[in-house]
C-alpha positions as CSV (number, residue, x, y, z in Angstrom):
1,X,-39.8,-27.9,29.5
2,X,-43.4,-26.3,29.4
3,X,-46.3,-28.7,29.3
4,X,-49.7,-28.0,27.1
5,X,-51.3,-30.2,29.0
6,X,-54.0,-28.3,31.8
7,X,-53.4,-29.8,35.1
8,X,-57.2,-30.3,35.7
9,X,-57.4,-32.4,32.2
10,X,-58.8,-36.1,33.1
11,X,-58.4,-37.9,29.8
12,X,-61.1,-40.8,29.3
13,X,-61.9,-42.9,26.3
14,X,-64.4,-42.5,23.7
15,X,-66.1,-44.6,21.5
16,X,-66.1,-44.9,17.6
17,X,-69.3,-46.2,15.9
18,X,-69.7,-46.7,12.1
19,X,-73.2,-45.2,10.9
20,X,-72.7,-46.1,7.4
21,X,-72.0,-44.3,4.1
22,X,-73.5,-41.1,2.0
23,X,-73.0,-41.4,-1.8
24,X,-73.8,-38.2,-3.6
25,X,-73.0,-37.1,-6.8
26,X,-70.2,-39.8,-7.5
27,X,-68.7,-39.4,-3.8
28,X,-68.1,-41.6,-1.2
29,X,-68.2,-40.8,2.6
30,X,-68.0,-43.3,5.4
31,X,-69.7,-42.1,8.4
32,X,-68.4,-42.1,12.1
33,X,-70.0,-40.9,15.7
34,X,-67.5,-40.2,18.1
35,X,-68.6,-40.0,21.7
36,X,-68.5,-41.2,25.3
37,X,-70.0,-44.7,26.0
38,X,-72.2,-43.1,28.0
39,X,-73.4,-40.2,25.3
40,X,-74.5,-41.3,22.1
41,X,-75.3,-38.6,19.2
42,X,-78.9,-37.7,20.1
43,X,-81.2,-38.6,17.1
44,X,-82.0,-34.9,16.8
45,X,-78.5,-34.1,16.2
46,X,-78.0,-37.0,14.0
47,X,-80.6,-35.5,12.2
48,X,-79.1,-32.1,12.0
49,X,-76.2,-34.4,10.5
50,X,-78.1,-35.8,7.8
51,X,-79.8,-32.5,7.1
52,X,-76.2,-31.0,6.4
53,X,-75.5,-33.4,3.6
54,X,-78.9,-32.3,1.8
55,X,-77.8,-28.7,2.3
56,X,-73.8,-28.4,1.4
57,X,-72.6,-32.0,-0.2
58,X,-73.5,-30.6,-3.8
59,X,-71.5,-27.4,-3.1
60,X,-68.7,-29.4,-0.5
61,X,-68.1,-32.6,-2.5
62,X,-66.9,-33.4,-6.0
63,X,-68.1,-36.1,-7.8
64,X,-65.3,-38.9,-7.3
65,X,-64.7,-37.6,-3.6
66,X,-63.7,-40.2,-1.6
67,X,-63.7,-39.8,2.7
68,X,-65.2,-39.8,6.0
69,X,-67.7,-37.9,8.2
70,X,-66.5,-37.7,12.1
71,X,-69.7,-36.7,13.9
72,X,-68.2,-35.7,17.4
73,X,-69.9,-35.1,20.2
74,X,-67.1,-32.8,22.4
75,X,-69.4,-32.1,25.0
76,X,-73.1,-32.0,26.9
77,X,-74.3,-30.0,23.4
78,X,-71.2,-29.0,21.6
79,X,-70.3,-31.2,18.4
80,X,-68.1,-31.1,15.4
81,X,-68.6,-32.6,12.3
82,X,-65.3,-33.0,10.4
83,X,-65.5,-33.7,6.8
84,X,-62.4,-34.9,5.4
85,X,-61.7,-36.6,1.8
86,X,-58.6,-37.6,-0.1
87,X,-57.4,-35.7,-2.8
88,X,-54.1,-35.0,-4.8
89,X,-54.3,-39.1,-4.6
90,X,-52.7,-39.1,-0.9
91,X,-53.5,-35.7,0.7
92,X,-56.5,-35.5,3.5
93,X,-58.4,-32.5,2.9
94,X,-61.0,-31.0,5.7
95,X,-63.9,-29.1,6.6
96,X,-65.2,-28.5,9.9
97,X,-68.3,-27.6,10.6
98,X,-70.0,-27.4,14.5
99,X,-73.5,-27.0,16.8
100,X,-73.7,-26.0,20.1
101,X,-76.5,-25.6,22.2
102,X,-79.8,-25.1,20.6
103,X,-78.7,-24.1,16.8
104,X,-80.9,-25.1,14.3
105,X,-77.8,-26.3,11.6
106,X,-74.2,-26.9,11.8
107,X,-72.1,-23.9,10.8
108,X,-68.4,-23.4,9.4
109,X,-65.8,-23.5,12.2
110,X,-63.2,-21.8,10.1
111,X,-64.4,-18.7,11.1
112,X,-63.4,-19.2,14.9
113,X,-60.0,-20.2,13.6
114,X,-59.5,-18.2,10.8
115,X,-56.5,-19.3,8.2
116,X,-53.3,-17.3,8.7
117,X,-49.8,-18.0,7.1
118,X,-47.5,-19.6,9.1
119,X,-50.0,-19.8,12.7
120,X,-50.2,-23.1,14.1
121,X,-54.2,-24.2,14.3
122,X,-56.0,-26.6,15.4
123,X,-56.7,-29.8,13.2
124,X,-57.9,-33.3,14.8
125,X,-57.6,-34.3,18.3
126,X,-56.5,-37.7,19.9
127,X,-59.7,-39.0,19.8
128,X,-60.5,-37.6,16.2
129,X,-56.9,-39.1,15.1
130,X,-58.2,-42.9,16.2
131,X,-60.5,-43.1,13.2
132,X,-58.2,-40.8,10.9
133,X,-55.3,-43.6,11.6
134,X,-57.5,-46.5,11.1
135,X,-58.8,-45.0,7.5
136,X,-55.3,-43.7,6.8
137,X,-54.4,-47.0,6.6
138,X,-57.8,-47.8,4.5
139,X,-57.1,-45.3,2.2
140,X,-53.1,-46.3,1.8
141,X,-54.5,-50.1,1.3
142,X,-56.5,-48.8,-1.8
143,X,-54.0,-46.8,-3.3
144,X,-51.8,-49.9,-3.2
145,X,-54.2,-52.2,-4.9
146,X,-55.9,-52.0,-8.6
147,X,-58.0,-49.4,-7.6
148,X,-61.0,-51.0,-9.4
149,X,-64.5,-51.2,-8.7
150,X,-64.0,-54.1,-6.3
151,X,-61.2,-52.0,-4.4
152,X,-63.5,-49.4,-4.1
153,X,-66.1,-51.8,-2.5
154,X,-63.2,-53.2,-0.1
155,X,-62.5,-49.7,0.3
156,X,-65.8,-48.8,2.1
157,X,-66.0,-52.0,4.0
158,X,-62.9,-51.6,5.9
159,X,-64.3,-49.2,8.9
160,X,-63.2,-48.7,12.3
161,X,-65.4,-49.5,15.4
162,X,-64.3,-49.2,19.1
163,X,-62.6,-47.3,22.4
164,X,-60.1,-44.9,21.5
């Protein structure tokens, strides 16, 4: 049996830390940084992070949107930031977005991956999927209640924090 795994891989835990929430236009976003203990998001990058919902949330988001923000830091200065909402009622839907090094914005990713029929491409990682199980489960808790304003509240309340 092959093994995807790179010998020289050392897995070590990150931590999740809830930021707060962005409403825009009728959306709803929770917001995550994902890093090492030791690494926190920079404020510059965090910056760059806010600066990205001033730019694209009119054109990304529809009013009603409801999701989450994973600001990742992957790296000494590479990061995603995965924006992922819920739509069709129970379908996660993403954009990915990344900034390396000394750019001045985050960027689409899709173009390093482009979409092809049928290929196999990369979505979340382990670390990533820590925060997309806990609000998976969020989400599925809405959808089984009245969905009314005070689901919606109980909704953005119930965040993840910790190792993963």
């Amino acid at each position: 049996m092959s093994v995807t795994v790179d010998p020289a891989y050392r897995h070590y835990p990150k931590h999740a830390v809830f930021r707060g929430v962005a409403e825009m236009g009728g959306a709803a976003l929770k917001l995550y940084h994902l890093t090492a203990v030791d690494a926190p998001v920079p404020d510059d990058v965090a910056k760059y992070c806010a600066d990205w919902f001033d730019r694209h949330a009119s054109t990304t988001l529809a009013a009603g949107d409801c999701g989450f923000v994973i600001l990742h830091r992957c790296g000494a200065d590479f990061y995603f930031l995965l924006l992922s909402v819920w739509r069709g009622s129970n379908e996660l839907w993403e954009a990915v977005w990344y900034r390396q090094g000394d750019m001045q914005a985050f960027a689409p990713f899709d173009p390093a991956c482009p979409p092809a029929a049928g290929v196999v491409r990369p979505t979340f990682c382990v670390w990533e999927l820590g925060i997309v199980a806990h609000e998976s489960g969020a989400w599925g808790r809405y959808l089984a209640s009245p969905r009314d304003d005070a689901a919606r509240v109980r909704w953005l309340e119930d965040i993840f924090e910790g190792a993963i």
